[in-house]
N, CA, C and O atoms as a GROMACS GRO file, in nm:
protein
  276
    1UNK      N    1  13.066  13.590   6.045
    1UNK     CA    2  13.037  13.728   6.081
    1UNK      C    3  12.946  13.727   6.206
    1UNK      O    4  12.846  13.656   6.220
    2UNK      N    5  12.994  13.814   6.290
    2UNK     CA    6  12.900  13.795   6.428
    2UNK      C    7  12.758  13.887   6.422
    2UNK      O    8  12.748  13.994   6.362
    3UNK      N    9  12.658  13.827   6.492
    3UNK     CA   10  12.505  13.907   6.449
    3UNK      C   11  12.545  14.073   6.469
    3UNK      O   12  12.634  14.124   6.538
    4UNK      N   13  12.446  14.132   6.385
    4UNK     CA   14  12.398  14.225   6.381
    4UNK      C   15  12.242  14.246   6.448
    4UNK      O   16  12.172  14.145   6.442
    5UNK      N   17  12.179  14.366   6.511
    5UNK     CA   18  12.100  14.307   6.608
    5UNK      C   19  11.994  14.486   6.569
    5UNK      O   20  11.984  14.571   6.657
    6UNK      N   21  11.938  14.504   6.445
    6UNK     CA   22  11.850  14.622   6.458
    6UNK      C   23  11.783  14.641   6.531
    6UNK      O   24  11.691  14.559   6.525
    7UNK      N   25  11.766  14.739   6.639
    7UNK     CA   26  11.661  14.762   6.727
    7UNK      C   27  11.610  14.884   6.743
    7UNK      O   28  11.669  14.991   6.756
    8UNK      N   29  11.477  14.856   6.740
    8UNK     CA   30  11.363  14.990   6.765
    8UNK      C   31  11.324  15.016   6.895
    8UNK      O   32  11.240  14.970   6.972
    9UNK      N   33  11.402  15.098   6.898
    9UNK     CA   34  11.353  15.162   7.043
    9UNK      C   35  11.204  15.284   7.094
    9UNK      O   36  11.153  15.377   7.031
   10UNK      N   37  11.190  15.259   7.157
   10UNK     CA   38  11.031  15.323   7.208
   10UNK      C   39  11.048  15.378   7.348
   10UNK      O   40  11.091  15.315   7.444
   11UNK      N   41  11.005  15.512   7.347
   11UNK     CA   42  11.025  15.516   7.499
   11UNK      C   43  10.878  15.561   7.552
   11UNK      O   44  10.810  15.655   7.514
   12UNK      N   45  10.852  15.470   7.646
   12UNK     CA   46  10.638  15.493   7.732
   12UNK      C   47  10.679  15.649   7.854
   12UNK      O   48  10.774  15.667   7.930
   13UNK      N   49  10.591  15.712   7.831
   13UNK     CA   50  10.579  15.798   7.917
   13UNK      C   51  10.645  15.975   7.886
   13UNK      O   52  10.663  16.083   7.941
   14UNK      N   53  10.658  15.912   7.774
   14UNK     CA   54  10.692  16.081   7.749
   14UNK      C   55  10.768  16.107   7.552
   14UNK      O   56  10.832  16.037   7.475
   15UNK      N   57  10.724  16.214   7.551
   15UNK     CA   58  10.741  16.248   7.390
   15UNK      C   59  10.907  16.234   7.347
   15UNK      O   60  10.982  16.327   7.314
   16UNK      N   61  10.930  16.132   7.356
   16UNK     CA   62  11.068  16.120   7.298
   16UNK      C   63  11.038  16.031   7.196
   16UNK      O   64  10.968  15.930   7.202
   17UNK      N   65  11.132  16.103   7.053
   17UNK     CA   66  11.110  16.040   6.944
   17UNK      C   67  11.186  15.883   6.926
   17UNK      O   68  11.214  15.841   6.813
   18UNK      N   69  11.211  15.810   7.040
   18UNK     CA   70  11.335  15.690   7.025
   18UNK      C   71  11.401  15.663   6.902
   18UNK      O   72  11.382  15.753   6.820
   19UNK      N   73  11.464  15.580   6.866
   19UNK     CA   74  11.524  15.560   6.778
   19UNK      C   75  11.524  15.417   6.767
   19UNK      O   76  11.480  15.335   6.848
   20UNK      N   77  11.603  15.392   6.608
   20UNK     CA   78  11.662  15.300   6.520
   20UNK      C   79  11.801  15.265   6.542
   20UNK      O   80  11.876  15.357   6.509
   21UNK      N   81  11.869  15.146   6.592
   21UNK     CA   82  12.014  15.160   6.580
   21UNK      C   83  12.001  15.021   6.568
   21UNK      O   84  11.913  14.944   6.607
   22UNK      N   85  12.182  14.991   6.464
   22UNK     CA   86  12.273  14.907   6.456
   22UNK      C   87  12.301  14.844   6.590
   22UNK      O   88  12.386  14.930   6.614
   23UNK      N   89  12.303  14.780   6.683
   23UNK     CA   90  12.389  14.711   6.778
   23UNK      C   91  12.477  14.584   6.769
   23UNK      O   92  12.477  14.520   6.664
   24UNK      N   93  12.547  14.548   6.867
   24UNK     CA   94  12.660  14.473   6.870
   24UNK      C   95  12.604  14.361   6.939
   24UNK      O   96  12.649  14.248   6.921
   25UNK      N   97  12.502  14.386   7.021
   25UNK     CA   98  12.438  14.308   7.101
   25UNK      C   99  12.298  14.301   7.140
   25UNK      O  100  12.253  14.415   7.150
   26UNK      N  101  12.195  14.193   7.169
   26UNK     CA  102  12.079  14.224   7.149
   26UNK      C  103  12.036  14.293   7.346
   26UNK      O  104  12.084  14.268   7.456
   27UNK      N  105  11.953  14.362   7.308
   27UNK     CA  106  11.935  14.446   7.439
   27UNK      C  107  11.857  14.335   7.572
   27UNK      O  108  11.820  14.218   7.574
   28UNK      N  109  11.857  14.417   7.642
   28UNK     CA  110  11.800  14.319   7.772
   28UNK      C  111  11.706  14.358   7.842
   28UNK      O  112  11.702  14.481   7.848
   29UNK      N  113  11.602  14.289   7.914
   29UNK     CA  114  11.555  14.334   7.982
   29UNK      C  115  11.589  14.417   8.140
   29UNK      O  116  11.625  14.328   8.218
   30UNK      N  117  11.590  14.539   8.201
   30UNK     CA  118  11.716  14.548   8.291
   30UNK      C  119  11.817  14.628   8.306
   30UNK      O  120  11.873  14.682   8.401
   31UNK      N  121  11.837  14.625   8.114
   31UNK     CA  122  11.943  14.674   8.125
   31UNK      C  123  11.952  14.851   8.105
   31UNK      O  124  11.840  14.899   8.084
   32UNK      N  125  12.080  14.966   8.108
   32UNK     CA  126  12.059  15.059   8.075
   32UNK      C  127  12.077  15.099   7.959
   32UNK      O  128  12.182  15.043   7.928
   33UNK      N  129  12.044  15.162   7.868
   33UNK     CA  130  12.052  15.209   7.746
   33UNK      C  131  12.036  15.387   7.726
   33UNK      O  132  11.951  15.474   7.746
   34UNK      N  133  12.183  15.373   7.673
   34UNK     CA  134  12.131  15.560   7.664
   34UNK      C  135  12.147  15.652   7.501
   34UNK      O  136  12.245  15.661   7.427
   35UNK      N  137  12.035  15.701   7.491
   35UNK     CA  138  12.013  15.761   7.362
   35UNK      C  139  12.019  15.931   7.353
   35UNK      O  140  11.929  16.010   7.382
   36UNK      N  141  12.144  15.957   7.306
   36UNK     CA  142  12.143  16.095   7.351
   36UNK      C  143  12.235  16.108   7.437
   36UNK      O  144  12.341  16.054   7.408
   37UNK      N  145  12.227  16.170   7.545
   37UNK     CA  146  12.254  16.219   7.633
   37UNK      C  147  12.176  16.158   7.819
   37UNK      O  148  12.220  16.181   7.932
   38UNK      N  149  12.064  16.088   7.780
   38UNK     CA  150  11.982  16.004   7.865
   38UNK      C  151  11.925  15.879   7.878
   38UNK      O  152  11.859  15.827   7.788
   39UNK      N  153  11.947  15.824   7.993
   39UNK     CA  154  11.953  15.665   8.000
   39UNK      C  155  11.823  15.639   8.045
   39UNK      O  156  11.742  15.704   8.112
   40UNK      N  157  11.821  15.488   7.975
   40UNK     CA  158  11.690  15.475   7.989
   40UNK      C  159  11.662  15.280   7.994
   40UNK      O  160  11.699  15.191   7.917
   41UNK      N  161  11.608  15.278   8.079
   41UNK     CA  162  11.554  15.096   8.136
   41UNK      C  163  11.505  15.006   8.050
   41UNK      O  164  11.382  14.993   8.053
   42UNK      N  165  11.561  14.942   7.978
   42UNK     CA  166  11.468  14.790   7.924
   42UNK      C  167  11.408  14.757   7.957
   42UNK      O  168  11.448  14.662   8.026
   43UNK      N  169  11.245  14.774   7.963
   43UNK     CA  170  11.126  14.718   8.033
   43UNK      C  171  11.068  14.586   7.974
   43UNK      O  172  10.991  14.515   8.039
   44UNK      N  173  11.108  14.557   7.852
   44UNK     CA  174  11.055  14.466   7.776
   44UNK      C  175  11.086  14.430   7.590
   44UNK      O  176  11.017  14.491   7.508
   45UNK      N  177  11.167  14.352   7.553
   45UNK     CA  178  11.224  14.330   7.415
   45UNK      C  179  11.173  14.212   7.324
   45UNK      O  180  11.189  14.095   7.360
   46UNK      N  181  11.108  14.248   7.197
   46UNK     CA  182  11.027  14.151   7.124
   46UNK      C  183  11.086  14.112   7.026
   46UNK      O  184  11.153  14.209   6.992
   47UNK      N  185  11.110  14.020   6.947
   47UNK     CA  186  11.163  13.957   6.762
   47UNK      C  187  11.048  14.033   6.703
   47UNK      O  188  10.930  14.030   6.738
   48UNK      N  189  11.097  14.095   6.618
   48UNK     CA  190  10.976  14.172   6.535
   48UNK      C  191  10.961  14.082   6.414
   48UNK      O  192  10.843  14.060   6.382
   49UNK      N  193  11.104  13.994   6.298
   49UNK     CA  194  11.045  13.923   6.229
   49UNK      C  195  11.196  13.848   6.281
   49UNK      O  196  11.297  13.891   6.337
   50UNK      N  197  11.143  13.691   6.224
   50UNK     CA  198  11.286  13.587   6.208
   50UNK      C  199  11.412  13.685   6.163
   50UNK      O  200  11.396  13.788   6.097
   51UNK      N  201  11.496  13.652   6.194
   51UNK     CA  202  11.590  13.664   6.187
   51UNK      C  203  11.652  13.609   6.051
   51UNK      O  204  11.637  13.495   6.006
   52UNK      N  205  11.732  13.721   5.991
   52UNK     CA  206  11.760  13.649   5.846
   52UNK      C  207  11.917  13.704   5.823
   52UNK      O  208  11.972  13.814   5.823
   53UNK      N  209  11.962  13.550   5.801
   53UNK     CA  210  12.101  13.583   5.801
   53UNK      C  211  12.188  13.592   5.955
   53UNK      O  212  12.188  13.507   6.044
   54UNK      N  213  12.262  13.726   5.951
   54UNK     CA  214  12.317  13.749   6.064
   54UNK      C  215  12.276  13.869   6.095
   54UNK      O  216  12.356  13.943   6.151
   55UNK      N  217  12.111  13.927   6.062
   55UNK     CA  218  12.062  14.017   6.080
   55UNK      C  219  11.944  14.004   6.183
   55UNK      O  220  11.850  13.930   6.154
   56UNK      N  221  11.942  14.073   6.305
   56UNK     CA  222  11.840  14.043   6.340
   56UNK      C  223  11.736  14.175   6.395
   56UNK      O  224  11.794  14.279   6.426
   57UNK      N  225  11.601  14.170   6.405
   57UNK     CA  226  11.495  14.289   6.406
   57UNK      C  227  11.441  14.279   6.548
   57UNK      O  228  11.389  14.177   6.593
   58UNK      N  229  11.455  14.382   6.608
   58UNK     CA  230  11.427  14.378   6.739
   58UNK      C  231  11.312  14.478   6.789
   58UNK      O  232  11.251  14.528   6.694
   59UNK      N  233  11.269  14.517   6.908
   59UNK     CA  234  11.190  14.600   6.927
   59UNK      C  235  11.210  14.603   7.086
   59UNK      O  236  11.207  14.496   7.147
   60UNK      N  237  11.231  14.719   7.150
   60UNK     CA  238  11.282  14.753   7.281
   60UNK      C  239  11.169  14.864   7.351
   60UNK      O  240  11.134  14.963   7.287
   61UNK      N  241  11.129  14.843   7.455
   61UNK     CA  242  11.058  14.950   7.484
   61UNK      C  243  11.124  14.991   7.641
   61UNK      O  244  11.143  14.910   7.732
   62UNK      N  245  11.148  15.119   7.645
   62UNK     CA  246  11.206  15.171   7.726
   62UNK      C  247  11.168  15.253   7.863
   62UNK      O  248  11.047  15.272   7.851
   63UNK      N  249  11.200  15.299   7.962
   63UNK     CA  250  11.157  15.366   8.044
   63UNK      C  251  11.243  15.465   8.074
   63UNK      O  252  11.359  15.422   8.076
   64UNK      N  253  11.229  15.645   8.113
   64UNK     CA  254  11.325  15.701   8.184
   64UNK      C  255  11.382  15.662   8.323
   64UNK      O  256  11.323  15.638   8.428
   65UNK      N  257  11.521  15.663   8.292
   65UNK     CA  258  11.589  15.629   8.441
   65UNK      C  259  11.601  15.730   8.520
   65UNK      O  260  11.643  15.826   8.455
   66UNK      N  261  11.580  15.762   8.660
   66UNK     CA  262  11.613  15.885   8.713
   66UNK      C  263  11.708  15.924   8.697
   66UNK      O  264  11.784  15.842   8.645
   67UNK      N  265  11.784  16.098   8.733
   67UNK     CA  266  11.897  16.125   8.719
   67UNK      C  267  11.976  16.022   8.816
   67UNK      O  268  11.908  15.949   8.888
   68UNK      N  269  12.088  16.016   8.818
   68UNK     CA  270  12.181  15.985   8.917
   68UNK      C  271  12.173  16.147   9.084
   68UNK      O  272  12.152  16.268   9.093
   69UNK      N  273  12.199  16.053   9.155
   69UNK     CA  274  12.227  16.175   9.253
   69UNK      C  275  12.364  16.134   9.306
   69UNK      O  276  12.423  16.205   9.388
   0.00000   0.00000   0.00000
């Protein structure tokens, strides 16, 4: 069975409640991520505990991306 990858997302700089999700893949630093309706920057991703099984606990902290123009 291929990992499962829980991650807690956080977003710095403004009252957004982030979220909890299932992923397919573990997130990146870099990369875009969008929750909602708005995307938002991987600034930095931690192991919150070992990994157990094919489960793994993540922690993502995010940044707003500007709109597109």
């Amino acid at each position: 069975m291929p990992p499962i990858y829980k991650v807690s997302y956080v977003v710095l700089g403004e009252n957004h409640p982030g979220a909890i999700l299932n992923m397919d893949e573990a997130p990146r630093v870099g990369a875009t991520v969008t929750l909602g309706k708005r995307d938002f920057e991987v600034v930095e991703v931690l192991d919150l505990i070992p990994a157990r099984g094919e489960f793994h606990f993540l922690h993502a902290t995010l940044r707003p991306r500007p709109p597109a123009r």
